[in-house]
N, C-alpha and C positions, 0 to 999 in steps of 0.2 A: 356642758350642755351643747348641742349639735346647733346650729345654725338652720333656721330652713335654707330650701333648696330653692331658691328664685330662678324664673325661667329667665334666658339672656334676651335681649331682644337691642335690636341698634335703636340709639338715642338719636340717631336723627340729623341734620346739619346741622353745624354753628350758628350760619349768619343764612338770612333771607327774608322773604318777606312773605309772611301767610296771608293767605286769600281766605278773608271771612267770607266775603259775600258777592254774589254777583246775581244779573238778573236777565244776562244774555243766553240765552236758552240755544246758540250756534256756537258759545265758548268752551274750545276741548278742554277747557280747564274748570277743576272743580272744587267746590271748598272744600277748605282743608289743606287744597298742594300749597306746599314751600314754592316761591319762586327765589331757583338759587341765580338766574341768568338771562337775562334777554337779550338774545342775540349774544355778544363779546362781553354784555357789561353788566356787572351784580349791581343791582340794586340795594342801596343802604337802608332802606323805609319804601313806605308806599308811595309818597309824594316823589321821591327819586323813581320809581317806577312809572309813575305817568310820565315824569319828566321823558325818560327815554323814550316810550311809547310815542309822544308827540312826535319824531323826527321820522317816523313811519306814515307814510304815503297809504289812504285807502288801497287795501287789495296787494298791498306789496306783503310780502311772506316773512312771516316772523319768527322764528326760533325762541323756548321758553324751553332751559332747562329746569326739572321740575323734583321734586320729592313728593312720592305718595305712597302711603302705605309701605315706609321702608325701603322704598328703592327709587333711586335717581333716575331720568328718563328723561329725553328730549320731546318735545310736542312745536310741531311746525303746524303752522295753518295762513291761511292769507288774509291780514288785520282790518276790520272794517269796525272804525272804532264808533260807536253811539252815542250821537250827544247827549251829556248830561244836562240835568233841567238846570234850571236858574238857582241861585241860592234862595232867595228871595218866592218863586214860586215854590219851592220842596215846604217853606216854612209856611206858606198861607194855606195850604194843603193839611195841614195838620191841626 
């Protein structure tokens, strides 16, 4: 009996960190991208991703290599990070 015929398509990166959600509406990045790099250093999780992010100066330019839609791609822009609320405020809110 024949096999169907699957179309080929690339699996994607190994290791990165997926960006479910964001709500910066000046972020070239969008859900869905892999984050395979920022700057010189991969990120092992999201929380190692903020970590690096910290060491980023308002306005200073940041490098994200990225995955979207099957292809790898660099995305530069100049970081202007948003404080997040409180843990405490997010949950009286709810």
């Amino acid at each position: 009996m024949n096999q169907p015929s699957w179309p080929t398509c690339s699996t994607g990166p190994e290791t990165g960190v997926l960006l479910v959600h964001h709500t910066d509406k000046d972020l070239p990045l969008m859900e869905g991208d892999v984050i395979l790099k920022i700057g010189r250093r991969r990120p092992a999780d999201a929380l190692h991703a903020v970590k690096i992010l910290e060491v980023y100066e308002p306005d200073e330019p940041v490098a994200f290599q990225i995955w979207r839609h099957g292809r790898s791609f660099l995305v530069e822009f100049d970081f202007n990070p948003t404080p997040l609320p409180d843990v405490e405020t997010a949950q009286e809110s709810r």
